[in-house]
KOLDREN-584420 format. One record per residue: residue number from 0; x, y, z of N, C-alpha, C in turn. Coordinates in nm, 2 decimals, decimal comma, padded with zeros to 4 digits. Layout:
<nodes>
+-------+--------+--------+--------+--------+--------+--------+--------+--------+--------+
| kolro |     nX |     nY |     nZ |    caX |    caY |    caZ |     cX |     cY |     cZ |
+-------+--------+--------+--------+--------+--------+--------+--------+--------+--------+
|   NUM |      X |      Y |      Z |      X |      Y |      Z |      X |      Y |      Z |
...
+-------+--------+--------+--------+--------+--------+--------+--------+--------+--------+
</nodes>
This chain:
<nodes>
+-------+--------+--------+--------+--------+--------+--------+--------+--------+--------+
| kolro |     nX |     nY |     nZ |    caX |    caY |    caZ |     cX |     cY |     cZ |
+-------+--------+--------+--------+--------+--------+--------+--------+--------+--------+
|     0 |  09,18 |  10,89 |  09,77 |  09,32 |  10,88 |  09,72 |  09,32 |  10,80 |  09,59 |
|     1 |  09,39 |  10,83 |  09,50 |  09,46 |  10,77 |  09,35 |  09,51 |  10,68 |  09,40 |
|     2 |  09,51 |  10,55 |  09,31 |  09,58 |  10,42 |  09,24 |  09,62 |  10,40 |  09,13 |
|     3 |  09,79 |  10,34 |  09,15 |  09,87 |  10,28 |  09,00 |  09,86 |  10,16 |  09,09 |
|     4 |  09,79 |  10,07 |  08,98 |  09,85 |  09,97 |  09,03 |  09,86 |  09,85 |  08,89 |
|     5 |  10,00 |  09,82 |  08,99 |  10,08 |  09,70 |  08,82 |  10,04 |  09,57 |  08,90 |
|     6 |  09,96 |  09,49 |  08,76 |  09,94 |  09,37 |  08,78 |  10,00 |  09,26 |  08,72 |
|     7 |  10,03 |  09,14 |  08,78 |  10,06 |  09,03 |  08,70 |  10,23 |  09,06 |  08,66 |
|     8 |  10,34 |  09,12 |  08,78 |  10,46 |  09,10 |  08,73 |  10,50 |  08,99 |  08,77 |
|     9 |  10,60 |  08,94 |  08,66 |  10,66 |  08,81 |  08,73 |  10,81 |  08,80 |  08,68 |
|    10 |  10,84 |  08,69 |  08,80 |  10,98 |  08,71 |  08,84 |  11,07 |  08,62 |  08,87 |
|    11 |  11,20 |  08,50 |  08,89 |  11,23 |  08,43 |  08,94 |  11,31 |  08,46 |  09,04 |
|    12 |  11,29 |  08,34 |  09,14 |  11,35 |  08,40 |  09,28 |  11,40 |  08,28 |  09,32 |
|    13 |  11,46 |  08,32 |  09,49 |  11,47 |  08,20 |  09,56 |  11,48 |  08,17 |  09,67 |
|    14 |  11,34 |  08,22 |  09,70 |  11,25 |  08,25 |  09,81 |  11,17 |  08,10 |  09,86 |
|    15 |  11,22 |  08,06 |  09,96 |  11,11 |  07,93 |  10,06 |  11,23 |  07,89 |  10,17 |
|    16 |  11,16 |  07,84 |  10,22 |  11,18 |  07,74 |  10,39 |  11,30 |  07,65 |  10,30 |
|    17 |  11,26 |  07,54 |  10,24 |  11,33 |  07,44 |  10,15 |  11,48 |  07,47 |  10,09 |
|    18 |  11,58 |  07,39 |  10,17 |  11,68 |  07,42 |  10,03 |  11,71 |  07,38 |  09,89 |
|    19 |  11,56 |  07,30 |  09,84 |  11,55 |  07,33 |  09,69 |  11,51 |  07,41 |  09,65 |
|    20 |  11,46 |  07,48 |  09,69 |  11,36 |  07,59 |  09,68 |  11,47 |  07,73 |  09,67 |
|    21 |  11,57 |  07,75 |  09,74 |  11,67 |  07,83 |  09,72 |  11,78 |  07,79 |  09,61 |
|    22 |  11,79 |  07,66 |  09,61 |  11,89 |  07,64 |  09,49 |  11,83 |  07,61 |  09,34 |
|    23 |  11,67 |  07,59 |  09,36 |  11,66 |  07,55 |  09,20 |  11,57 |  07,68 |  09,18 |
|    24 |  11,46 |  07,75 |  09,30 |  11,44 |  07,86 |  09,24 |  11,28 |  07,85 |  09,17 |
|    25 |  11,19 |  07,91 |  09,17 |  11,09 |  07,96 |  09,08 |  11,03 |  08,10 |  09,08 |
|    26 |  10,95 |  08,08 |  08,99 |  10,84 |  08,16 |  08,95 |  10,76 |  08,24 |  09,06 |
|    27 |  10,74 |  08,39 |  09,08 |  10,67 |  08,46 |  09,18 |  10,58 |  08,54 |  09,07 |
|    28 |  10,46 |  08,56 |  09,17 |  10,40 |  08,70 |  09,12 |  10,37 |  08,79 |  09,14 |
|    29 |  10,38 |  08,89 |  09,15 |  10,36 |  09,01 |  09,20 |  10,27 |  09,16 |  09,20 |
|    30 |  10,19 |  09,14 |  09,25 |  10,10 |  09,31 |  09,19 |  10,11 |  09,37 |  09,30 |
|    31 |  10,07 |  09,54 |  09,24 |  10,15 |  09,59 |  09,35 |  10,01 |  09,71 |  09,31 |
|    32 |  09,96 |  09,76 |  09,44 |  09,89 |  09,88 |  09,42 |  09,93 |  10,01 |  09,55 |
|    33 |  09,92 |  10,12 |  09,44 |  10,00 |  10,23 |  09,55 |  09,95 |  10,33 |  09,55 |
|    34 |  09,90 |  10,39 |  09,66 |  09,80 |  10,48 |  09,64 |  09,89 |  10,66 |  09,68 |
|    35 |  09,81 |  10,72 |  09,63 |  09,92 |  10,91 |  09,58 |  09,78 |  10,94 |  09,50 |
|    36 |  09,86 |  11,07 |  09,54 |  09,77 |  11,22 |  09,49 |  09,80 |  11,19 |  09,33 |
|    37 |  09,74 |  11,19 |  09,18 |  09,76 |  11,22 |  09,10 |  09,68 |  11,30 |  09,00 |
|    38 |  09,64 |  11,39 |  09,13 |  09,55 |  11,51 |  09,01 |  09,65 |  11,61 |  08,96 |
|    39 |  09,76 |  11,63 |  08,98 |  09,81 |  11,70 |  08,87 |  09,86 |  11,62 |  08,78 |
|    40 |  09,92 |  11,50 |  08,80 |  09,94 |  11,43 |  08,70 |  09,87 |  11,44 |  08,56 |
|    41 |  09,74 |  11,41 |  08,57 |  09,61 |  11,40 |  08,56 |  09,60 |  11,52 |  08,51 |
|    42 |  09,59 |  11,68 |  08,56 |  09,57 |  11,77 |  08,50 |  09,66 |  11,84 |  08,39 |
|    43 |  09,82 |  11,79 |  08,39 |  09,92 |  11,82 |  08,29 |  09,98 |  11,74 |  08,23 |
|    44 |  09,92 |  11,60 |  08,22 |  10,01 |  11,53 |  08,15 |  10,16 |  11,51 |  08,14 |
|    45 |  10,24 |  11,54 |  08,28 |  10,38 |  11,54 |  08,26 |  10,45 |  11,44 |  08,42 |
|    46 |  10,53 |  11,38 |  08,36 |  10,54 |  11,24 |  08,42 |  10,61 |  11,27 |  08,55 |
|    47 |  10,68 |  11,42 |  08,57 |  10,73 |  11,45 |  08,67 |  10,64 |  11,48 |  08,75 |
|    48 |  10,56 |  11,44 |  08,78 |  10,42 |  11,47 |  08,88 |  10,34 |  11,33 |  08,91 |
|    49 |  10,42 |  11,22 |  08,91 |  10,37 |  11,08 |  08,91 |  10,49 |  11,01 |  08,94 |
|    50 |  10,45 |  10,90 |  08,95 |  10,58 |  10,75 |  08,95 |  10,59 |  10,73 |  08,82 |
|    51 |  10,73 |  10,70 |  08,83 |  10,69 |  10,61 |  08,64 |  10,69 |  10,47 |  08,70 |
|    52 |  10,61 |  10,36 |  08,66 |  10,59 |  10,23 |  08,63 |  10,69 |  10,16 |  08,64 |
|    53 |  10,78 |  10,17 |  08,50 |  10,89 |  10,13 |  08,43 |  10,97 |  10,10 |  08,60 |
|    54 |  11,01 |  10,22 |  08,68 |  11,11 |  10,23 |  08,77 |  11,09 |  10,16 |  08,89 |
|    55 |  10,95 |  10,18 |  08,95 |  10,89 |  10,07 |  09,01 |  10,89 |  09,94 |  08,99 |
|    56 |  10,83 |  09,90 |  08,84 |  10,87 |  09,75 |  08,79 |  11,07 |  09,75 |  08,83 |
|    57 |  11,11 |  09,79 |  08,83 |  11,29 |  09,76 |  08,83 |  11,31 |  09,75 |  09,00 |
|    58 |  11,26 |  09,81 |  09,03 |  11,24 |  09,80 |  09,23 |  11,19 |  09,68 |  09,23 |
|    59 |  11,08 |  09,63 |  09,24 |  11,04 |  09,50 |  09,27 |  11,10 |  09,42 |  09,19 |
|    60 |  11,16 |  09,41 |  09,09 |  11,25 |  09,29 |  09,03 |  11,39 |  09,27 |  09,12 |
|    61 |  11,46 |  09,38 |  09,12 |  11,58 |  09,38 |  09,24 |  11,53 |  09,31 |  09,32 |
|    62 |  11,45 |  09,32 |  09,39 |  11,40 |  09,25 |  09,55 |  11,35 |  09,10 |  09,53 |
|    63 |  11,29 |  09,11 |  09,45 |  11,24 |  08,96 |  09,39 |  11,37 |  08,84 |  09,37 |
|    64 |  11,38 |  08,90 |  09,24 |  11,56 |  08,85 |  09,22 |  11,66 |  08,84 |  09,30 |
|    65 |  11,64 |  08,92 |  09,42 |  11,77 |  08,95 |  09,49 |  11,78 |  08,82 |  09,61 |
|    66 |  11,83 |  08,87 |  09,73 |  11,84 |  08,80 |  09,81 |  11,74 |  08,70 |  09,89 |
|    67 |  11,75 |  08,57 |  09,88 |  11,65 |  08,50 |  09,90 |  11,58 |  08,53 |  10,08 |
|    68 |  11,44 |  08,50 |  10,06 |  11,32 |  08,53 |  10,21 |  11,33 |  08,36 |  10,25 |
|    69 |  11,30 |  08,36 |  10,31 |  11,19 |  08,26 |  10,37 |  11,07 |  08,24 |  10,33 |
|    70 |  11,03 |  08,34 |  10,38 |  10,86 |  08,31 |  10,37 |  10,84 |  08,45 |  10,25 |
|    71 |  10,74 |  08,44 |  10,20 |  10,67 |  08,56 |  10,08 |  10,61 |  08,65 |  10,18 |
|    72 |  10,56 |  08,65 |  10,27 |  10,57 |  08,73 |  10,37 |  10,66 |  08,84 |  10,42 |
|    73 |  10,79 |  08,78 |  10,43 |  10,89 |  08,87 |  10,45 |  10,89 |  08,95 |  10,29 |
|    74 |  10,92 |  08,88 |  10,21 |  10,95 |  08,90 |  10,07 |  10,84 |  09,04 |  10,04 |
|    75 |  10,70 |  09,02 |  10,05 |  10,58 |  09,10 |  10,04 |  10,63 |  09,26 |  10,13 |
|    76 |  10,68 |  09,23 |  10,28 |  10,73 |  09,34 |  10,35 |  10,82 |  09,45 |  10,27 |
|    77 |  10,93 |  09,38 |  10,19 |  11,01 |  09,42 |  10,17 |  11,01 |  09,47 |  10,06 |
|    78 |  10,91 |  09,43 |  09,97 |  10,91 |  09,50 |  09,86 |  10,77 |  09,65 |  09,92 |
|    79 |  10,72 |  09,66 |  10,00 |  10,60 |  09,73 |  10,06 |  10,75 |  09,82 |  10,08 |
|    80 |  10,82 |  09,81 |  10,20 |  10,92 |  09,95 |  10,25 |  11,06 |  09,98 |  10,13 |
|    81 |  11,03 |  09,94 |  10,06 |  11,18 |  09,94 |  09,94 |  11,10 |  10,08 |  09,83 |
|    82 |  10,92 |  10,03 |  09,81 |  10,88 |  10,14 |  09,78 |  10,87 |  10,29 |  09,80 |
|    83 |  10,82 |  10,21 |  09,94 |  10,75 |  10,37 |  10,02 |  10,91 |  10,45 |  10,05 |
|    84 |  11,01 |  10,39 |  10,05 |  11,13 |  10,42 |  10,09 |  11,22 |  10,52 |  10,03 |
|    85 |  11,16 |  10,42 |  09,82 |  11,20 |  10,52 |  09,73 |  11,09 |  10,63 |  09,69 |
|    86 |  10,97 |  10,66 |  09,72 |  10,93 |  10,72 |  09,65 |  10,80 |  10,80 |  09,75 |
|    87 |  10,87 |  10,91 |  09,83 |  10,78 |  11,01 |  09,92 |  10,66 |  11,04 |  09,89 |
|    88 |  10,60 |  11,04 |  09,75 |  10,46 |  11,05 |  09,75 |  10,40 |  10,99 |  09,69 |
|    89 |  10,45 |  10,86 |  09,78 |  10,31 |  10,75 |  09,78 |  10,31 |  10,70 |  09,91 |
|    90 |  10,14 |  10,71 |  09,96 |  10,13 |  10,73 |  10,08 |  10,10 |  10,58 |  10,14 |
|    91 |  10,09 |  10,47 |  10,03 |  10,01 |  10,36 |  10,11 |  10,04 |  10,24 |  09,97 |
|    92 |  10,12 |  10,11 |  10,04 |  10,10 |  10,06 |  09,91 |  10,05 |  09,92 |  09,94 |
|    93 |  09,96 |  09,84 |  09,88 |  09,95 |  09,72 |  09,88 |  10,03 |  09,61 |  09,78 |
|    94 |  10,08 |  09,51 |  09,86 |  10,17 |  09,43 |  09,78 |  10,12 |  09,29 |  09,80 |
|    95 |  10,09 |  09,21 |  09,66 |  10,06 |  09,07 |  09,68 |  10,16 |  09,02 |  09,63 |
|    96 |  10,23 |  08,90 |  09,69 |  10,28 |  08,79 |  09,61 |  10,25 |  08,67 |  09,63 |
|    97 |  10,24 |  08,60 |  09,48 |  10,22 |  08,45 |  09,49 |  10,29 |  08,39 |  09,42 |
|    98 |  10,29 |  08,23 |  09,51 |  10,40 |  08,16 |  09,50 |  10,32 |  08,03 |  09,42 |
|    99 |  10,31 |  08,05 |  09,28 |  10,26 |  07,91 |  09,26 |  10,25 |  07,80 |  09,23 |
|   100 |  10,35 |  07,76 |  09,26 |  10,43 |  07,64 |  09,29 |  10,48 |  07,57 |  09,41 |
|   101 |  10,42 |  07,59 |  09,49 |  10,47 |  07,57 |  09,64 |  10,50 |  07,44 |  09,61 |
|   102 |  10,65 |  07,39 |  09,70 |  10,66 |  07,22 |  09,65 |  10,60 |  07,14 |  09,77 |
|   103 |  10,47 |  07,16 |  09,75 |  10,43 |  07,02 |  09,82 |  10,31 |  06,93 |  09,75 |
|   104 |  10,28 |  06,86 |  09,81 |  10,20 |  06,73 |  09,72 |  10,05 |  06,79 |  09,74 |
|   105 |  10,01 |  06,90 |  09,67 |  09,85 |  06,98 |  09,74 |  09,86 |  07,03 |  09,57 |
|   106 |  09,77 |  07,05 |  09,51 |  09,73 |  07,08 |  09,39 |  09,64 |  07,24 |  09,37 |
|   107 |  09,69 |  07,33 |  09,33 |  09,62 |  07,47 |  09,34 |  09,68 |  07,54 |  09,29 |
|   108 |  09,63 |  07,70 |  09,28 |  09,65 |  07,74 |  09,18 |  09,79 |  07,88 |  09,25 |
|   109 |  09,83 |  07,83 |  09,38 |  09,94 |  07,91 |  09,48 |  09,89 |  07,95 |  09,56 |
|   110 |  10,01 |  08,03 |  09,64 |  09,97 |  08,08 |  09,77 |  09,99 |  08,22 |  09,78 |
|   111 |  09,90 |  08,29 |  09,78 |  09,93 |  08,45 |  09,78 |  09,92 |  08,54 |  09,94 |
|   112 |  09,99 |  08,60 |  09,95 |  10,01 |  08,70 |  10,07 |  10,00 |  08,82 |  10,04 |
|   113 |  09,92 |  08,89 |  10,08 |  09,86 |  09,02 |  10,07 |  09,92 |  09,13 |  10,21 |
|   114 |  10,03 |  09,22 |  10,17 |  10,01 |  09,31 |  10,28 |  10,04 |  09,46 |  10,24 |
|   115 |  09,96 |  09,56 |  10,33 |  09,94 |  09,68 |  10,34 |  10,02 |  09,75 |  10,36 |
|   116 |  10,04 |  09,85 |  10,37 |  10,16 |  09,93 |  10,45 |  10,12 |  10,08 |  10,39 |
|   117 |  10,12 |  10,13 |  10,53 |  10,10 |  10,31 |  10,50 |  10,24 |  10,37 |  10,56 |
|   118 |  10,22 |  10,53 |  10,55 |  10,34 |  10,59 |  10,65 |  10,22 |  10,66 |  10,78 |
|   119 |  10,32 |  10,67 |  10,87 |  10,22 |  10,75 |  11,03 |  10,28 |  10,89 |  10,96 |
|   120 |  10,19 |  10,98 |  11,08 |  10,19 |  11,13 |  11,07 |  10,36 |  11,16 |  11,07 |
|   121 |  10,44 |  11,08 |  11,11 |  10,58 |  11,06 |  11,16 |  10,67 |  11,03 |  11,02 |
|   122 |  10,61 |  10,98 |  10,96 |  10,67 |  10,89 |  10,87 |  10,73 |  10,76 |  10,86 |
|   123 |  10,68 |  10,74 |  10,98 |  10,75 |  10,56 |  11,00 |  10,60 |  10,47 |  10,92 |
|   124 |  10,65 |  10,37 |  10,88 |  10,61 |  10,25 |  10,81 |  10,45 |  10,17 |  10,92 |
|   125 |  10,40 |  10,12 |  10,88 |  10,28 |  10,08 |  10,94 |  10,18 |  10,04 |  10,90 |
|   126 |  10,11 |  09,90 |  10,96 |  09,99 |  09,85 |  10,87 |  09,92 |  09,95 |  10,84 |
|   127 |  09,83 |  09,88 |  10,72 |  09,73 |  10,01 |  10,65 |  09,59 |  09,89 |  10,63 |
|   128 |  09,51 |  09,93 |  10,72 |  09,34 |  09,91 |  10,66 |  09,28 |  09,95 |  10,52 |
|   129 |  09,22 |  09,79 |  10,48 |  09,24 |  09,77 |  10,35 |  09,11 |  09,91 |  10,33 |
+-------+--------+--------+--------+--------+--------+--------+--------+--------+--------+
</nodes>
């Protein structure tokens, strides 16, 4: 299977457990890999045979930006089914996000959550082996 995958978007949100963390808000990151058929893409050069990027990057910004998670976990979920939701052929997408600024007194470089997500024969949503 083919991969687009966008690295290194970033975003502000206001996403954590903490209610400073919802009212003052930071910095996330986001990469996102989605795997689809793109041999005709590939064979014709014409964009209607692919995702555009552009539209994707505007999906994960909504979601990022939008209503605050808890945990980047949920956040990670939701940008996983917001995809596969809008866009029938892509069959499996991986989504990381990191938080690098966690407010606590520990020094590093964040906390990233990695999760998978395919469709079943059915089409319902479902972890995906990396």
């Amino acid at each position: 299977m083919d991969k687009m995958i966008l690295r290194g978007m970033r975003f502000f949100g206001y996403h954590g457990v903490f209610p400073e963390e919802n009212k003052l808000g930071q910095q996330f990151y986001v990469d996102l890999t989605i795997r689809l058929d793109l041999s005709e893409a590939a064979a014709t050069d014409n964009l209607e045979a692919t995702v555009n990027y552009a539209e994707i990057h505007t999906l994960v910004k909504k979601v990022v930006e939008g209503p605050p998670f808890k945990l980047i976990e949920a956040l990670a979920g939701h940008i996983a089914s917001t995809v596969l939701d809008a866009y029938t052929s892509v069959n499996e997408v991986t989504v990381s996000v990191t938080k690098p600024n966690p407010p606590f007194e520990i020094y590093f470089d964040g906390v990233t959550v990695e999760l998978c997500r395919k469709r079943d024969d059915h089409g319902r949503l479902q972890p995906a082996g990396n």
